[in-house]
C-alpha positions in Angstrom: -13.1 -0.5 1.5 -12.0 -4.1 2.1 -8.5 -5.0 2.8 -7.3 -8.9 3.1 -4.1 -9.7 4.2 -1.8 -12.7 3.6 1.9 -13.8 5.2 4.4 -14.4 3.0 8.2 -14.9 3.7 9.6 -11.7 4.0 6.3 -10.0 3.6 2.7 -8.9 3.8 0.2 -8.8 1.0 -2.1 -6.4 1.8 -5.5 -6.8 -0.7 -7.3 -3.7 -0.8 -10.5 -3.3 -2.8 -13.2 -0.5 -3.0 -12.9 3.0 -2.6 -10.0 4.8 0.2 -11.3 8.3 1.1 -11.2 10.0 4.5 -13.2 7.9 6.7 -11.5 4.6 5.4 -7.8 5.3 5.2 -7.4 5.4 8.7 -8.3 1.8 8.4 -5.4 1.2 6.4 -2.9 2.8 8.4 -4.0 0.6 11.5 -3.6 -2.7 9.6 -0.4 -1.9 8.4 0.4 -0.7 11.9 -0.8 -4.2 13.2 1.7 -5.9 10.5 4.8 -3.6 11.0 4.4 -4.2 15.5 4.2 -8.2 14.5 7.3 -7.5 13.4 7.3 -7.3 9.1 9.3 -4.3 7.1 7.9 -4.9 3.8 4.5 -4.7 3.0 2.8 -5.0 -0.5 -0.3 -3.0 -1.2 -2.1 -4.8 -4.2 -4.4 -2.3 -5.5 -5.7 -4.1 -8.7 -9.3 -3.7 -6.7 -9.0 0.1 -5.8 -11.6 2.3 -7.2 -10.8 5.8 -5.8 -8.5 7.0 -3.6 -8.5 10.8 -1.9 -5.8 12.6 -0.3 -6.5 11.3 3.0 -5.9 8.1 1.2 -2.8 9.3 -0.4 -1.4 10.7 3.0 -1.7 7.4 4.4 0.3 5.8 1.6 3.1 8.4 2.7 2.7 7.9 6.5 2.9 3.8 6.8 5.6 4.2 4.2 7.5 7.1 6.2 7.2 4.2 9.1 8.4 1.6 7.3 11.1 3.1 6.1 12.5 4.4 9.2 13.0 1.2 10.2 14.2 0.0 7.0 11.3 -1.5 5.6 9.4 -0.6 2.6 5.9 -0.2 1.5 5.2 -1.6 -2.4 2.3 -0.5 -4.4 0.9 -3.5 -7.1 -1.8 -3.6 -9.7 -2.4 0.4 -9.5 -4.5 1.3 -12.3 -7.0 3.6 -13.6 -8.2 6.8 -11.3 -6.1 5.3 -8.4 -2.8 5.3 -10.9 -4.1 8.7 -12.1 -3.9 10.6 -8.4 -0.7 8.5 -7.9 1.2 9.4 -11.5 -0.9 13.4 -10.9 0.6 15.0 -7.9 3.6 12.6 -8.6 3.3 10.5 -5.4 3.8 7.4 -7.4 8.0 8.3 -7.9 8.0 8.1 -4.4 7.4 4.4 -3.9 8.0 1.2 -5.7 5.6 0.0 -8.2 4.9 -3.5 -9.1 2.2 -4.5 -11.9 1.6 -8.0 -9.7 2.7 -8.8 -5.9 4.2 -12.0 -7.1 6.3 -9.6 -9.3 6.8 -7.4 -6.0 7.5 -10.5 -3.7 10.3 -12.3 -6.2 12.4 -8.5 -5.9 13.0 -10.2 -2.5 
């Protein structure tokens, strides 16, 4: 798994390709933790480039978002597709967050 961030504004587009199982979700969540102590609330996971994604991959959708909401931030999902969409829309995670097609979509709700 790669993930690539950029600044925005009022957020942080987080690029994440490849495949997010147990061994590499933890990544995530420590990037995301990096952004939310710099300070942001919103962060936008563009997942056009996601492959696969496990439950340990799912649970850290849930926790950074849990965080970011506490502190009234949010955590945006963008370009999910395929198998990734399939876990999401499966054990119905995806009604849980908000869902984007594109981060530029996801950046002008702003």
């Amino acid at each position: 798994m790669n993930i690539q961030a950029r600044e925005q504004a009022n957020a942080v587009v987080l690029t994440i390709t490849g495949r997010m199982d147990a061994e590499k979700a933890p990544q995530f969540e420590r990037a995301c933790d990096l952004w939310i102590r710099s300070g942001y609330k919103h962060l936008i996971a563009e997942l056009t480039g996601l492959e696969y994604v496990s439950s340990m991959g799912l649970r850290s959708f849930l926790a950074v978002a849990q965080r970011l909401q506490s502190a009234s931030g949010s955590l945006i999902l963008c370009g999910l597709k395929g198998l990734p969409r399939q876990v999401f829309e499966m054990t119905r995670l995806i009604d849980l967050f908000t869902v984007f097609d594109s981060a530029d979509q996801a950046l002008a709700s702003f």
